[in-house]
C-alpha positions as CSV (number, residue, x, y, z in Angstrom):
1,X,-35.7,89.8,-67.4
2,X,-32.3,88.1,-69.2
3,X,-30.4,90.8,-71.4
4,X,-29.7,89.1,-74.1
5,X,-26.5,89.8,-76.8
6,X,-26.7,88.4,-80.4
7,X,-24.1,88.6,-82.4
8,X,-23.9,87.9,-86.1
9,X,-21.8,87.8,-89.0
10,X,-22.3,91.5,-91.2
11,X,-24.7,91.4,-93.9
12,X,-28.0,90.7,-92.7
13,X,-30.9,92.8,-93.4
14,X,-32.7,94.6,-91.0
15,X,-35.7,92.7,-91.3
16,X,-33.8,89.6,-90.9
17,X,-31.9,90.8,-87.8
18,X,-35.6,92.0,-86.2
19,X,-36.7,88.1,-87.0
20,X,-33.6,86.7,-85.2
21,X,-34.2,89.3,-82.3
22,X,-37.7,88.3,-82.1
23,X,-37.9,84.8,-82.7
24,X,-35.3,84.8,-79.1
25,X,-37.3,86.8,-76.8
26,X,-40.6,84.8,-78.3
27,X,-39.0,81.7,-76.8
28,X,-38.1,83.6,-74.0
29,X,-41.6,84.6,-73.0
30,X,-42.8,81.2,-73.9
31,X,-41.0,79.3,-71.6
32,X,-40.0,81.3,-68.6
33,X,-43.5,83.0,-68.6
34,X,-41.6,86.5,-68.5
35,X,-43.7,89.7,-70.0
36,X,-43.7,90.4,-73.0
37,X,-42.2,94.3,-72.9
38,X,-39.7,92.8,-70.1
39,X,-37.1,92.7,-73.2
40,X,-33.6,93.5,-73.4
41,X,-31.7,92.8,-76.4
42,X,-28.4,93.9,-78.0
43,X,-27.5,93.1,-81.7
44,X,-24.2,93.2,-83.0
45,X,-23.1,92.7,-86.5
46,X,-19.2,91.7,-86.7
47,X,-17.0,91.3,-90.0
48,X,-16.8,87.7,-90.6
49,X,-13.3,87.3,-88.9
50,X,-14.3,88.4,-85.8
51,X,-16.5,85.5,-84.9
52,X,-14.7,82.1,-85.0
53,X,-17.2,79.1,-83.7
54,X,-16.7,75.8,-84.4
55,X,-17.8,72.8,-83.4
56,X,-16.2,71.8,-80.2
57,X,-15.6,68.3,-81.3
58,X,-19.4,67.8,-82.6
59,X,-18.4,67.2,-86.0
60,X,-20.3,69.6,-87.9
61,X,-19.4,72.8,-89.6
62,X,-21.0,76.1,-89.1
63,X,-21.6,78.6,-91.7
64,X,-21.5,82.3,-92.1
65,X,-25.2,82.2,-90.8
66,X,-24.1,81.7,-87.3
67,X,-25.5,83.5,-84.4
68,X,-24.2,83.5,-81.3
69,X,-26.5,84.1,-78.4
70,X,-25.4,84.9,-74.7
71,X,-28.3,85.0,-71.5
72,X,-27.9,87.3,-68.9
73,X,-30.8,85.8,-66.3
74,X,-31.3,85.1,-62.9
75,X,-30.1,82.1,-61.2
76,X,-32.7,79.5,-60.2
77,X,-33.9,78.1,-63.1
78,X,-33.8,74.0,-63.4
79,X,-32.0,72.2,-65.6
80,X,-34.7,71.2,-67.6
81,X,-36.4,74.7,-68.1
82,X,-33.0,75.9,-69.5
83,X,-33.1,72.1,-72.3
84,X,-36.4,73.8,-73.3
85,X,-35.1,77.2,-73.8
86,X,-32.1,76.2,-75.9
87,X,-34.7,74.1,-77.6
88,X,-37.6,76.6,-78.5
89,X,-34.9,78.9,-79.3
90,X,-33.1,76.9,-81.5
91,X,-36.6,75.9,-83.4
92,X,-37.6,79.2,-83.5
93,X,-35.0,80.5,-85.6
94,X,-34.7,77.6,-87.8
95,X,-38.4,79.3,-88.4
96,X,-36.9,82.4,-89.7
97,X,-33.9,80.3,-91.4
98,X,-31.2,79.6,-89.1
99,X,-29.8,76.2,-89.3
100,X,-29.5,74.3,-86.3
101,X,-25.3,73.9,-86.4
102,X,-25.3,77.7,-86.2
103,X,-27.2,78.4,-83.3
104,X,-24.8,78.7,-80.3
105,X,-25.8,79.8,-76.7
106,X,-24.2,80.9,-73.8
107,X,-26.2,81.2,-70.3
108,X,-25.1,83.5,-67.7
109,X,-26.4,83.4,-64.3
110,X,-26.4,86.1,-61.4
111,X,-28.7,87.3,-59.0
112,X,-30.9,90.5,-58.0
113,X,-28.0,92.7,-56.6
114,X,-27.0,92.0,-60.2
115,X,-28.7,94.4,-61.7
116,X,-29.4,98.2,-62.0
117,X,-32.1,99.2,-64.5
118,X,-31.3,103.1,-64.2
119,X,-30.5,105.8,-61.9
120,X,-27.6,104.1,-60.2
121,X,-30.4,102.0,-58.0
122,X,-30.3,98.1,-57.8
123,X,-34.3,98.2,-58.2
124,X,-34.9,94.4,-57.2
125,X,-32.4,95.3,-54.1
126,X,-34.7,98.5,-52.9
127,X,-38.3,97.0,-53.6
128,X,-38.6,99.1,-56.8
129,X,-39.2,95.8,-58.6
130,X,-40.0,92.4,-57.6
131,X,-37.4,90.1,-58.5
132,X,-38.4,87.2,-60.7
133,X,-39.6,83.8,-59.6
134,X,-38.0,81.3,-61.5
C-alpha cells in the first residue's frame, strides 16, 4: 500500500497526468502483487523553477518532461523486487511518453506503526488491516 507523490513540471493535460498516475500504480500492482484499489497517489504540478533535477554526474540532461516520483512503502522488500519496480515503472511511462532521463524515483521505507488510514487509528497496529507481506 505505498503513497505515492508525483510531481511534475505545470502544463500537462489532465489526461496526460491520469496516464502518468496510472502507468505508476500499474507497475505497482504488477510487481509487488498489491490490489488494485489499494492506491494512493498525490499529483502535484510545480512552475518550472520549482523542480531542479539533474543528472547527478550521469551525463545526461533532463527536460521539462521530468517527473519525479517518491515511494512511501513498507520495508521488506529485496533488492531485486525494488530493480524491477524502478524498471516497469520507468518502461511504463516511456509508454505514455516519458523519456527515460526524466524519470527520477525516490523510495521511502517504514513500517506498519507507520501508518494511519483514518480516524486517528494505526489500523495495521490494531488488527483493522493486515499488514502486507512483502
Amino acid at each position: 500500500m505505498p503513497l505515492v507523490r508525483i510531481d511534475v513540471i505545470q502544463g500537462h493535460s489532465a489526461e496526460t497526468l491520469t496516464a502518468i498516475a496510472d502507468a505508476i500504480h500499474e507497475a505497482i500492482v504488477e510487481v509487488y502483487g498489491i490490489p488494485p484499489r489499494d492506491r494512493f497517489q498525490i499529483i502535484t504540478e510545480q512552475p518550472a523553477a520549482r523542480i531542479i533535477a539533474q543528472d547527478a554526474g550521469l551525463g545526461f540532461e533532463r527536460t521539462d518532461g521530468v517527473v519525479m516520483i517518491q515511494i512511501f512503502t513498507q520495508r521488506g522488500r529485496s533488492t531485486d523486487d525494488k530493480a524491477a519496480l524502478y524498471a516497469r515503472i520507468a518502461s511504463g511511462l516511456a509508454a505514455v511518453g516519458v523519456a527515460g532521463e526524466n524519470v527520477f524515483i525516490g523510495y521511502v521505507e517504514n513500517g506498519p506503526e507507520d501508518w494511519s488510514f483514518g480516524f486517528g487509528a494505526a489500523q495495521y497496529m490494531t488488527g483493522e488491516l493486515n499488514v502486507p507481506r512483502a
